[in-house]
C-alpha positions in Angstrom: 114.2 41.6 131.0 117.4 40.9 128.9 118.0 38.0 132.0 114.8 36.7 131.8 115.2 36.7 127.9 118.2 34.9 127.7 117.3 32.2 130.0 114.5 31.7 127.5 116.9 31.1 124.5 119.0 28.9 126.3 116.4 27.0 127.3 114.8 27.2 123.6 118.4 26.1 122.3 119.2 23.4 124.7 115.2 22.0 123.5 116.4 22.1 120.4 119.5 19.9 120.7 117.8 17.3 122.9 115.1 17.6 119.6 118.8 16.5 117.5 119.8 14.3 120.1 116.7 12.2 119.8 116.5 12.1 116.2 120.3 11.4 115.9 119.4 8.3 118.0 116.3 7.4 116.2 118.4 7.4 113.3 121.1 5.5 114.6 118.2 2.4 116.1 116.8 2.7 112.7 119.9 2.0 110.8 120.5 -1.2 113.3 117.2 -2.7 111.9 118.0 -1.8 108.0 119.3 -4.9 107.3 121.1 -6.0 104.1 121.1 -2.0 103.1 122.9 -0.7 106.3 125.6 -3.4 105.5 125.3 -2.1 102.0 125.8 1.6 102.9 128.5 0.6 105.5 130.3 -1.4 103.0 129.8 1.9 100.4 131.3 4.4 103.3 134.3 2.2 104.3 135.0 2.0 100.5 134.7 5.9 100.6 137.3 6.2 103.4 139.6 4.0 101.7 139.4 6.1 98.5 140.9 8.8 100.9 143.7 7.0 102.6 147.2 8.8 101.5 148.0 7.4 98.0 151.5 5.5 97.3 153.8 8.3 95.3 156.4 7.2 93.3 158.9 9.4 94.9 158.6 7.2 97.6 161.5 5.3 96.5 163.7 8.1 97.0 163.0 8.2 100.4 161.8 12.0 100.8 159.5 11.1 103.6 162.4 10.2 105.4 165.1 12.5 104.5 165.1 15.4 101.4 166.7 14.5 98.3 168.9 17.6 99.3 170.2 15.7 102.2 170.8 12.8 100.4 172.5 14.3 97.9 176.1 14.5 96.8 178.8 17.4 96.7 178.9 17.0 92.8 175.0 16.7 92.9 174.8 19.9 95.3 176.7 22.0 92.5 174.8 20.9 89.3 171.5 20.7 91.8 171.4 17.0 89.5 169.5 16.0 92.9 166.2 17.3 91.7 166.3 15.4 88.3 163.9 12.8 89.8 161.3 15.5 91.2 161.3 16.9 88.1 161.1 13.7 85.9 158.3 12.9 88.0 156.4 16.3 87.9 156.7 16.2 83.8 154.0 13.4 83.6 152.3 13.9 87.5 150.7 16.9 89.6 153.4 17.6 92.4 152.3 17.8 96.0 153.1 18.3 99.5 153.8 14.3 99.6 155.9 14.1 96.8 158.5 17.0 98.0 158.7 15.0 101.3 160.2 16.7 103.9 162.3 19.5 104.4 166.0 19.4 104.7 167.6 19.2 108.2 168.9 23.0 108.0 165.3 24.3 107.7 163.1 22.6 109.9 161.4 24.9 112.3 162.4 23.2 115.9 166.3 23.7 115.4 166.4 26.9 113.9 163.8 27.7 117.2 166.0 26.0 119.4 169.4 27.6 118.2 168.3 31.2 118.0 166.7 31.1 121.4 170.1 29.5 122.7 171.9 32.2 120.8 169.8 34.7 122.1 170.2 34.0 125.5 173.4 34.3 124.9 173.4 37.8 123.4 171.1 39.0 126.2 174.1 37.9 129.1 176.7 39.6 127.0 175.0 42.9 126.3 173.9 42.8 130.3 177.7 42.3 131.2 178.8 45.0 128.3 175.9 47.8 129.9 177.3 46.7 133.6 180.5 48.0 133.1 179.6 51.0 131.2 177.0 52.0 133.6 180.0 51.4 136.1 182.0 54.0 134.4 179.3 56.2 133.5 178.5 56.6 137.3 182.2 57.0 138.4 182.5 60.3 135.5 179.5 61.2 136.4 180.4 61.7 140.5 183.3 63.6 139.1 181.0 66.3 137.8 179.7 69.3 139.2 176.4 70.0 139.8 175.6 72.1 136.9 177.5 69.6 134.0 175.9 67.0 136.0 172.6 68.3 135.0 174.0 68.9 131.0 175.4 65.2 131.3 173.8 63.1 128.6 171.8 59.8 130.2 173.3 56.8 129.8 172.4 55.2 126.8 172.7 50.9 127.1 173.9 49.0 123.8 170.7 47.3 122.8 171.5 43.0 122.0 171.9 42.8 118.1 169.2 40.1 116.6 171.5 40.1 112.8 174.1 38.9 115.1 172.4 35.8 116.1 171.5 35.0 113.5 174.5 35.3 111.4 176.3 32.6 114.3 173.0 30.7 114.0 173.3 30.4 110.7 177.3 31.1 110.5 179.6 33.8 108.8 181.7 31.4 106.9 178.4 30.4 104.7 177.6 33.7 104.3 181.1 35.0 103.2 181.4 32.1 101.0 177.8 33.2 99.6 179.4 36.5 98.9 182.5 35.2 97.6 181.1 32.8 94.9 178.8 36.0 93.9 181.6 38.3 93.3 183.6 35.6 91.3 180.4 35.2 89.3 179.8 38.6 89.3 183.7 39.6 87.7 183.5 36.5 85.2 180.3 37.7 84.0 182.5 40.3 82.4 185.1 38.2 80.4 182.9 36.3 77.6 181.7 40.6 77.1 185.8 41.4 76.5 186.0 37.9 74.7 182.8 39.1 71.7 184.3 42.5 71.5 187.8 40.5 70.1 185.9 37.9 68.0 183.8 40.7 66.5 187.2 43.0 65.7 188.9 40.0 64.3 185.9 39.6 62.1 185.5 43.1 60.9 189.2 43.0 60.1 188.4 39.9 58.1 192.1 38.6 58.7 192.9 34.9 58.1 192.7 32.5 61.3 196.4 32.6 61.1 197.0 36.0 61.3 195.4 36.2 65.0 198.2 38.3 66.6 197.5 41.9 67.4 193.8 41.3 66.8 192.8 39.0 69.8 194.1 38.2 72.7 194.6 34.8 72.4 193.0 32.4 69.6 190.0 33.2 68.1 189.3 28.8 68.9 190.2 29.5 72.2 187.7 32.3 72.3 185.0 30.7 70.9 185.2 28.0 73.6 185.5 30.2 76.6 182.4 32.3 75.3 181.1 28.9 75.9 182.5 27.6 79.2 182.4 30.9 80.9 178.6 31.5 81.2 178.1 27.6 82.4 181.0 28.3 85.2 179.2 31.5 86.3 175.8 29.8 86.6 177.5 27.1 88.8 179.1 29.6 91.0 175.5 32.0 90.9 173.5 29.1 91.5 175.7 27.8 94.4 175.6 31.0 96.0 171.9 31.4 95.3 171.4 28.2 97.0 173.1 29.1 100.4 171.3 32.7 100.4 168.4 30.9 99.9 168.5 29.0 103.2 170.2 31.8 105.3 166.7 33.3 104.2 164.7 30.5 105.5 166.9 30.2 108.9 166.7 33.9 109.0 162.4 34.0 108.7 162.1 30.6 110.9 164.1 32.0 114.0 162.3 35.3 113.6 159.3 34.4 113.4 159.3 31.5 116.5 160.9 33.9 118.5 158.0 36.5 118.0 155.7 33.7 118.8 157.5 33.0 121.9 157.5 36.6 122.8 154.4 37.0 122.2 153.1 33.9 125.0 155.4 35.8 127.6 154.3 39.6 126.8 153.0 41.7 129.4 149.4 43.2 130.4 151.0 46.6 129.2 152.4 45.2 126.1 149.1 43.6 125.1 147.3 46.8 125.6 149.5 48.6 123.2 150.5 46.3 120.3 147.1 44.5 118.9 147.1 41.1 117.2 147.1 42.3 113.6 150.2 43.8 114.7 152.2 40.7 115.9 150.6 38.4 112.8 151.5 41.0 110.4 155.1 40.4 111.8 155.2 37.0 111.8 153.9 37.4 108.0 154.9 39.9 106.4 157.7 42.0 107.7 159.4 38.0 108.0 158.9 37.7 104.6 160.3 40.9 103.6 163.7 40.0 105.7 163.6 36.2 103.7 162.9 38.2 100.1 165.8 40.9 101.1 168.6 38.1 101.6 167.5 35.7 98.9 168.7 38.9 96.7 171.3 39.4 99.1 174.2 39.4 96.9 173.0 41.3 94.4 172.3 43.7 96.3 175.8 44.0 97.7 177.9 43.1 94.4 175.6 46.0 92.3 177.7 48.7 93.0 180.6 46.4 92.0 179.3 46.1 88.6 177.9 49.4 87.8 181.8 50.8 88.3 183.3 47.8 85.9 180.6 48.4 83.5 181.1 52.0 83.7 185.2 51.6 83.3 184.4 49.5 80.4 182.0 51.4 78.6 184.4 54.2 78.9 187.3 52.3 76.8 184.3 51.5 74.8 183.3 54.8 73.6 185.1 57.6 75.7 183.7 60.9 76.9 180.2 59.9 75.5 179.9 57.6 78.8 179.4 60.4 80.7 175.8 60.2 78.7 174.6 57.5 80.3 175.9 58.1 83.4 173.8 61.3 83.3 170.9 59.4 82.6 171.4 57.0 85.1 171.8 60.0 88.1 168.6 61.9 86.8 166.6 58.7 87.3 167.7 58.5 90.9 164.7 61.4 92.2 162.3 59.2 90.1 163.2 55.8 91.6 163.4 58.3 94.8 159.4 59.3 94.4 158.5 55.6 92.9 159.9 53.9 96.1 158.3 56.5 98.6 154.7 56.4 96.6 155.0 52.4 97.4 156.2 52.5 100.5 153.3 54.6 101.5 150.8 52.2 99.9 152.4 49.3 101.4 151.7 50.6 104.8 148.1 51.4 103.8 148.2 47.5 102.9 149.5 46.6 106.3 147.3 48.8 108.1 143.9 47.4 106.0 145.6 44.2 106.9 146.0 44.8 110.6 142.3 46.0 110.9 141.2 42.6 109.1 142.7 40.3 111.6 141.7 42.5 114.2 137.8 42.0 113.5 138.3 38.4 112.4 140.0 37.6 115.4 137.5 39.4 117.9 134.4 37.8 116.1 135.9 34.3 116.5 136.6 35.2 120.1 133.1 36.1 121.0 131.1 34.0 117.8 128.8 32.5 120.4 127.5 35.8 121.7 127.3 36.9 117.7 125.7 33.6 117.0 123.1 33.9 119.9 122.0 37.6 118.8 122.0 36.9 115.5 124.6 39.2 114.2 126.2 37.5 111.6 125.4 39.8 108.6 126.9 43.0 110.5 129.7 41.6 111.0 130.2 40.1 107.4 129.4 43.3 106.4 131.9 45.4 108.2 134.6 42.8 107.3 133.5 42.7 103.8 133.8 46.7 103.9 137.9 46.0 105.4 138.4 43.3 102.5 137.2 45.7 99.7 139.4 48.6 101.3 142.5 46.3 101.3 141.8 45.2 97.8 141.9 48.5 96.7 145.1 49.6 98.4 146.3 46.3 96.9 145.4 47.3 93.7 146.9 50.5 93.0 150.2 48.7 95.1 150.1 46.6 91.8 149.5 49.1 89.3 151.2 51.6 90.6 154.6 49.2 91.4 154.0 47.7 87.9 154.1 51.1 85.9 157.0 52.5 88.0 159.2 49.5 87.4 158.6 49.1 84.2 159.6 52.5 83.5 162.5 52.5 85.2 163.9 48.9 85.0 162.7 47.9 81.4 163.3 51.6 79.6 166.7 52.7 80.9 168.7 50.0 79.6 166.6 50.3 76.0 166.8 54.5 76.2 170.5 54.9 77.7 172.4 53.1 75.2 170.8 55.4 72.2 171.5 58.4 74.6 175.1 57.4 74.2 175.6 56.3 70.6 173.9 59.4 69.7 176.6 61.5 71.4 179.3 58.9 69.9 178.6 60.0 66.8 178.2 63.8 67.1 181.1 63.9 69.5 183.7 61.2 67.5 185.4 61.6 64.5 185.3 57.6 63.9 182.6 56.1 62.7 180.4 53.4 65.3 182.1 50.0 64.8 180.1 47.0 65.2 182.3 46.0 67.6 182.1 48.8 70.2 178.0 48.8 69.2 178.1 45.2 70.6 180.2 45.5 73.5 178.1 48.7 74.6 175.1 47.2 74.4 175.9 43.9 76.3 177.4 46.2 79.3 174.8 48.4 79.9 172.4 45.1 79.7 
C-alpha cells in the first residue's frame, strides 16, 4: 500500500509540473505576440537589472578593490593608522559597505593562512613522528631490561602529541608577537609616569611656592611637567595601538588557520569519527570555540602585562598611603571566590548555549538533508515546531548568559575600583596621624583606576 501510494503522488506531482510546464510556455508564446507592451515590459525589466548592477564607490580611487589601504599604506601611516582617514571621511557623509572596505589585507586572506598552516603542520606531524621514534626506541630497550614483575608496574609509553600554538606562532612568527608584547609593556610602564608627574604638580601647588622655587618640590620643572602629562599619554596610545594592531592579526591568522584546518579535517575524517562527533559539533568549532581563541589574543597583552601592573600599582599605592594598602589588597583577594563562582556560573551557561546550539544545527541540517521526503509527507509544521522549541530553549540560556554575565561584571569590574579606594582612605585616616592631602587623594585614585 505505502508503494502503491507513492507511485500515485509522484505521478500526481510530475502532472502537476507538466500542468507548469505548459502554462510557463503558454505564457512565454503569449508574451511573443504582445507587441509594443512586451517590448515595453522588457525595456522596464532591463532598466530594473541595471538599477542592480554594483554601483561606482568613491573609494574606488583608492584602489581597495585591488589592494587594502593597509597594504598601501606607509610606516608613518601604519603608526598613526592615518591610512583610514579616507574610510572614515567617506563613512561621515555615506553608509559603508562590503564594497567600500575593498579587500582584505595580504596577511589575512584565508588561502595563505590555509596554505602555510597545513605546510607548517605537516611539518610538526614529521618532527613529533621522528621525536616519538626515538623515544619509543629507548622506551623498548629499558623496558627489555626489566624483570617480569616491574615490567608489568612499567608505565606505557606516552608519545608527545604535535603542538598546534606552535604552528601557529612560526606561521604567524615569534618576532611579531614579542614585539607585540614588548610595545605593550613599554605602554604598560609609561602609563605610570604622567600618574608620578600629577602627584608633583599637585604638591607643588598645595605648597603654593613660586615657579622659581621648583627645587625640592618636583622633580624637574613644573613646564616640563605640564608638557610630559601631555606627550606621555599620546606616546602610550601610539605604542598600545601599534601593539593592538599586530594582536589583532595574529588573532585573525590564528582563527583562519584553525578553522580551514578543521574543515580540511573534517572532508578526510573517518566512518568512526563521523559516528562519534555530530555536525553541530565540528560547526560549533569552526564558530565559536575559533572565535573565543581570536577574542583571547586580541586581549592578549593585557592579559599577560596585568599582573605587571597590579604589583606597580600596588608598590605605588603603598608610598602613597602606607600600611592602609593592605586595605585594598584585602578587598581585592576576597573578590577572588566571587569572580571564582561568577566565572564557573558562566561557564556553565555557556555550555548550555553550545549544547542548545549543537542540537539546532543538528535538526536544521538533517531536515535540509532529507526536505524532499519532509516535503512529500507534508511534515513541515513538525519540524518547525521542534526547531522552534530548540530556538526558544537557546534563547533562554542566552538570556540569563546576558543577565547573568551583565550583573556579575558589573559588580565586580565597575564597583571595586569605586568601593576599594574609600576602603582605603577610610583606614588612612583612622590609622594616620597626617591629614589626607590632595595630592596622595589624587595619586590613589588614578592607581587603583
Amino acid at each position: 500500500m505505502t508503494i502503491r501510494n507513492s507511485e500515485n503522488n509522484a505521478d500526481t506531482a510530475t502532472g502537476v509540473e507538466a500542468g507548469h510546464d505548459e502554462v510557463f510556455a503558454n505564457e512565454l508564446s503569449t508574451g511573443d505576440e504582445a507587441g509594443p507592451d512586451a517590448a515595453d515590459n522588457s525595456a522596464f525589466a532591463s532598466g530594473n537589472s541595471d538599477r542592480t548592477l554594483p554601483r561606482e564607490s568613491l573609494m574606488d580611487r583608492h584602489g581597495v578593490k585591488t589592494q587594502s589601504l593597509e597594504d598601501q599604506s606607509s610606516c608613518l601611516s601604519d603608526w598613526f593608522l592615518s591610512y583610514l582617514d579616507p574610510l572614515l571621511k567617506y563613512g561621515s557623509a555615506h553608509v559603508i559597505d562590503a564594497d567600500d572596505i575593498g579587500v582584505p589585507s595580504e596577511r589575512d586572506r584565508a588561502g595563505p593562512c590555509f596554505e602555510l598552516a597545513r605546510t607548517l603542520w605537516g611539518q610538526e606531524m614529521e618532527r613529533v613522528a621522528k621525536i616519538n621514534a626515538g623515544k619509543r626506541d629507548k622506551y623498548d630497550a629499558k623496558v627489555a631490561k626489566m624483570s617480569d614483575e616491574k615490567r608489568k608496574k612499567a608505565k606505557p609509553f606516552r608519545p608527545v602529541e604535535p603542538s598546534v600554538a606552535r604552528i601557529l606562532l612560526r606561521g604567524y612568527g615569534r618576532g611579531k608577537c614579542a614585539l607585540a608584547m614588548l610595545l605593550y609593556v613599554c605602554s604598560a610602564l609609561l602609563n605610570f609616569v604622567p600618574v608620578l608627574l600629577l602627584n608633583d604638580l599637585v604638591s607643588f601647588f598645595e605648597a603654593g611656592a613660586p615657579m622659581d622655587a621648583w627645587r625640592g618640590i618636583t622633580t624637574v620643572h613644573p613646564w616640563v611637567e605640564v608638557v610630559g602629562l601631555g606627550l606621555l599619554p599620546l606616546l602610550v596610545s601610539l605604542l598600545q595601538t601599534r601593539s593592538q594592531v599586530i594582536f589583532q592579526h595574529f588573532a585573525v591568522f590564528v582563527r583562519t588557520a584553525v578553522s580551514t584546518l578543521l574543515y580540511e579535517k573534517s572532508l578526510s575524517v573517518s566512518a568512526a569519527g563521523r559516528a562519534a562527533t555530530s555536525t553541530g559539533q565540528v560547526v560549533n568549532m569552526m564558530s565559536n570555540d575559533t572565535s573565543q581563541l581570536q577574542r583571547f589574543l586580541q586581549f592578549g597583552g593585557m592579559t599577560m602585562v596585568a599582573p605587571l601592573q597590579i604589583i606597580i600599582a600596588l608598590i605605588l599605592i603603598y608610598q602613597q598611603v602606607g600600611n592602609a594598602t593592605w586595605v585594598g589588597v584585602g578587598f581585592m583577594v576576597a573578590l577572588a571566590p566571587v569572580n571564582v563562582v561568577v566565572f564557573s556560573v558562566v561557564g556553565k551557561m555557556r555550555r548550555k548555549v553550545l549544547k542548545y546550539s549543537d542540537l539546532r544545527v543538528k535538526m536544521m541540517n538533517e531536515i535540509l538533508a532529507g526536505i524532499r521526503i519532509i516535503k512529500f509527507y507534508a511534515w513541515e509544521r513538525p519540524f518547525s515546531r521542534e526547531v522552534g522549541k530548540l530556538r526558544d530553549s537557546e534563547l533562554k540560556a542566552l538570556t540569563r548568559l546576558a543577565y547573568v554575565s551583565a550583573v556579575g561584571f558589573s559588580l565586580i569590574l565597575l564597583s571595586a575600583p569605586i568601593i576599594q579606594p574609600i576602603l582605603v582612605f577610610l583606614t588612612y585616616i583612622n590609622i594616620q596621624d597626617e591629614p589626607l592631602s590632595a595630592a596622595t587623594a589624587f595619586t590613589t585614585v588614578v592607581l587603583f583606576n
